[in-house]
N, C-alpha and C positions, 0 to 999 in steps of 0.2 A: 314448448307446447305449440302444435298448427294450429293456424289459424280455422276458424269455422267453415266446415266444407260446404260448399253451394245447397241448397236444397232441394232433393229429388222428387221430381213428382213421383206420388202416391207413397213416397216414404210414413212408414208408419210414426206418427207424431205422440199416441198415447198409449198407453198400457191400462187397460179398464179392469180394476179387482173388485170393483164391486162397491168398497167404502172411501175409494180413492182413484182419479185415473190418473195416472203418472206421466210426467211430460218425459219420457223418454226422446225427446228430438232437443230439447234447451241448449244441448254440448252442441249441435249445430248451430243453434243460433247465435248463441254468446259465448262458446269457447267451453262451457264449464256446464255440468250433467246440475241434475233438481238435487237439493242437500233434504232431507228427511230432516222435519222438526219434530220433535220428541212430543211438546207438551200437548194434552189434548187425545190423544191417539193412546190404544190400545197397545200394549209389548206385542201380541202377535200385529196387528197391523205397521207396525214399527218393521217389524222381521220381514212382512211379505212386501211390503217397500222397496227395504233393503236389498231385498233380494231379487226385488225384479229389474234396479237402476244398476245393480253388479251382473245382471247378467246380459244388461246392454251396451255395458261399459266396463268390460273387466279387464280393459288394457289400463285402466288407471282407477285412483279410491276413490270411492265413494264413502258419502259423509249423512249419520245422523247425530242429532242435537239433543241436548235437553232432554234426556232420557233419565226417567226415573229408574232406581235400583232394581226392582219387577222386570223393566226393559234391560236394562243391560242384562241380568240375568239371563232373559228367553234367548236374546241375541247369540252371549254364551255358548247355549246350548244349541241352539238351532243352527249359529253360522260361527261354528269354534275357530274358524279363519281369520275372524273378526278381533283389531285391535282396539283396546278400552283405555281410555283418558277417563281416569276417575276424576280426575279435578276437572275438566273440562265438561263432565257430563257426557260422552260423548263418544261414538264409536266409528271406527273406519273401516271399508270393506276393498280391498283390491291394493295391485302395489302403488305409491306415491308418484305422480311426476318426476322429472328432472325438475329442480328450483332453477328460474332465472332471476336475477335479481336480487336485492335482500331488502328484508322488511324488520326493524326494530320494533319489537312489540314492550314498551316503556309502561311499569305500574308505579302505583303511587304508595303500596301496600300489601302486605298478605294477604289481607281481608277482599282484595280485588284479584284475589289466583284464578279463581274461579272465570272470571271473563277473561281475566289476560291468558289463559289457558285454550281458551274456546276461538280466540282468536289468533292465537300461534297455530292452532291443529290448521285451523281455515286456512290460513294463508301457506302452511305446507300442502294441504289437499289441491288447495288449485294455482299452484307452482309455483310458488317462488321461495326464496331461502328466506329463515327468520333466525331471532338472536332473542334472544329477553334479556332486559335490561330491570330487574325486580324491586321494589320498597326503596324506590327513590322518592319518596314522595317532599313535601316540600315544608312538614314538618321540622325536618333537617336538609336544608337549602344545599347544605354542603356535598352532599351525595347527589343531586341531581347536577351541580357544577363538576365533581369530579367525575360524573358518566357521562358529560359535555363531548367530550373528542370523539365518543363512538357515533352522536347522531349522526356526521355528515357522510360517516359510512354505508347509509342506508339509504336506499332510494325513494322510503318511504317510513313514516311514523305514526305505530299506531299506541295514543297515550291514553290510559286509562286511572282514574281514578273516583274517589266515591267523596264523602262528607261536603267539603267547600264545592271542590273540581277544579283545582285553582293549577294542579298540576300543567295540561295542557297549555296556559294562558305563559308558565314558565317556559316550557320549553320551546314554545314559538316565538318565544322573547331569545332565545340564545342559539338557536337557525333556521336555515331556511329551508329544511328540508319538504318537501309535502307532508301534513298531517293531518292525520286524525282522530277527533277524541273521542272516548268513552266513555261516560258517565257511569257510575254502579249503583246500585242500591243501598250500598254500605253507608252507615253513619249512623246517627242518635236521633231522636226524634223530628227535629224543626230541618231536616234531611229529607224529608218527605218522601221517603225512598228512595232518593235518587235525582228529585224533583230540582233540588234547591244544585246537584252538579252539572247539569242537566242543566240548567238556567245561568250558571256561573260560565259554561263552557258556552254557550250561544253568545251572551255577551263580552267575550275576551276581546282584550283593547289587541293583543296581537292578530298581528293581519295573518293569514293562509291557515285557518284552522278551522277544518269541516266538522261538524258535527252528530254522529251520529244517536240512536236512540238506547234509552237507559240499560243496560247489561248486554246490547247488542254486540258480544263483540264478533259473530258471524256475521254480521254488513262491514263493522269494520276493515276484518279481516280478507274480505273478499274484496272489498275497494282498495286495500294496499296492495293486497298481491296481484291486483289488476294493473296498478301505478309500477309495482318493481317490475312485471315482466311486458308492457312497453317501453321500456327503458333500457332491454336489453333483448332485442326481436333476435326470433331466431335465426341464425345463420341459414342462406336458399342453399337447399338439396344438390 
């Protein structure tokens, strides 16, 4: 991926539809185009989004989130180009980057597909290679010791889990690679949604572990793939 081109005077910065003006200039500023958030938003406003960040950037995908079944459906129909992450909630428009780098996206459980899903797609949308590493949670301590040798393969860790959130606190206990946790909503009541993983992973006695906000795994996955691909710049022209 190039680096962010200078910015040109009078280059057009927005795209005005009316119910949304779209930063169509962000891939100059920071490498990486505006990602369409699903929730809150109309399926057709979803679609004229989409459609207008693909047709500023249709050398590489663009990314919406959090789309309800209504939305992916229009999506569907209106841009059948369009690839669907049912578990991810989540649609892709345009071809993928080259991945530089690689990003372990590490769950704690099935019950957390859903975010660890959302933040695999991310981190292949904005370049760099991922792995899943699934239902190692720490239930069975022994699965998260026996997928031990693949962290240091990664230039980055993004760990997700829900109930305690104790996962994270493990595996920064066994390297060193950069990470980042996820908190989910999953668990039983005194879970507070997510609150009580969310609050287990802020206070982790291990050291280098960032944290981000409860099913976030789109900031995650954007901050790892941001960590894998300076870690591996690209070769000069």
């Amino acid at each position: 991926m190039t680096p962010p081109a200078p910015e040109s005077p009078g280059a057009e910065r927005t795209a005005d539809l009316g119910y949304a003006r779209v930063d169509v200039e962000r891939a100059v500023r920071t490498g990486d185009p505006e990602v369409v958030f699903g929730g809150g938003k109309t399926p057709t406003q979803v679609v004229g989004i989409l459609r207008t960040l693909h047709e500023k950037h249709p050398e590489r995908a663009v990314l919406a989130t959090r789309l309800s079944p209504e939305g992916i459906d229009l999506v569907r129909e209106q841009l059948p180009e369009a690839v669907v992450d049912h578990v991810a909630m989540a649609v892709t428009l345009g071809p993928f980057p080259v991945g530089r780098g690689l990003v372990a996206v590490i769950s704690a459980g099935t019950s957390d597909a859903f975010v660890a899903a959302e933040a695999a797609l991310t981190v292949t949308v904005h370049g760099a290679g991922v792995v899943r590493i699934d239902d190692v949670g720490v239930a069975g301590l022994h699965r998260v010791l026996e997928a031990r040798g693949r962290f240091a393969e990664a230039d980055c860790l993004v760990v997700v889990a829900g109930m305690e959130g104790a996962l994270p606190s493990v595996v920064g206990g066994l390297s060193g690679v950069p990470l980042v946790a996820v908190p989910t909503s999953v668990g039983y009541g005194a879970s507070f949604g997510g609150l009580a993983a969310l609050l287990g992973m802020l206070n982790s006695c291990a050291p280098g572990v960032a944290v981000v906000n409860i099913d976030n795994g789109y900031g995650a996955g954007v901050f790892a793939a941001r960590v894998a691909r300076r870690a591996h710049p690209e070769e000069p022209s």
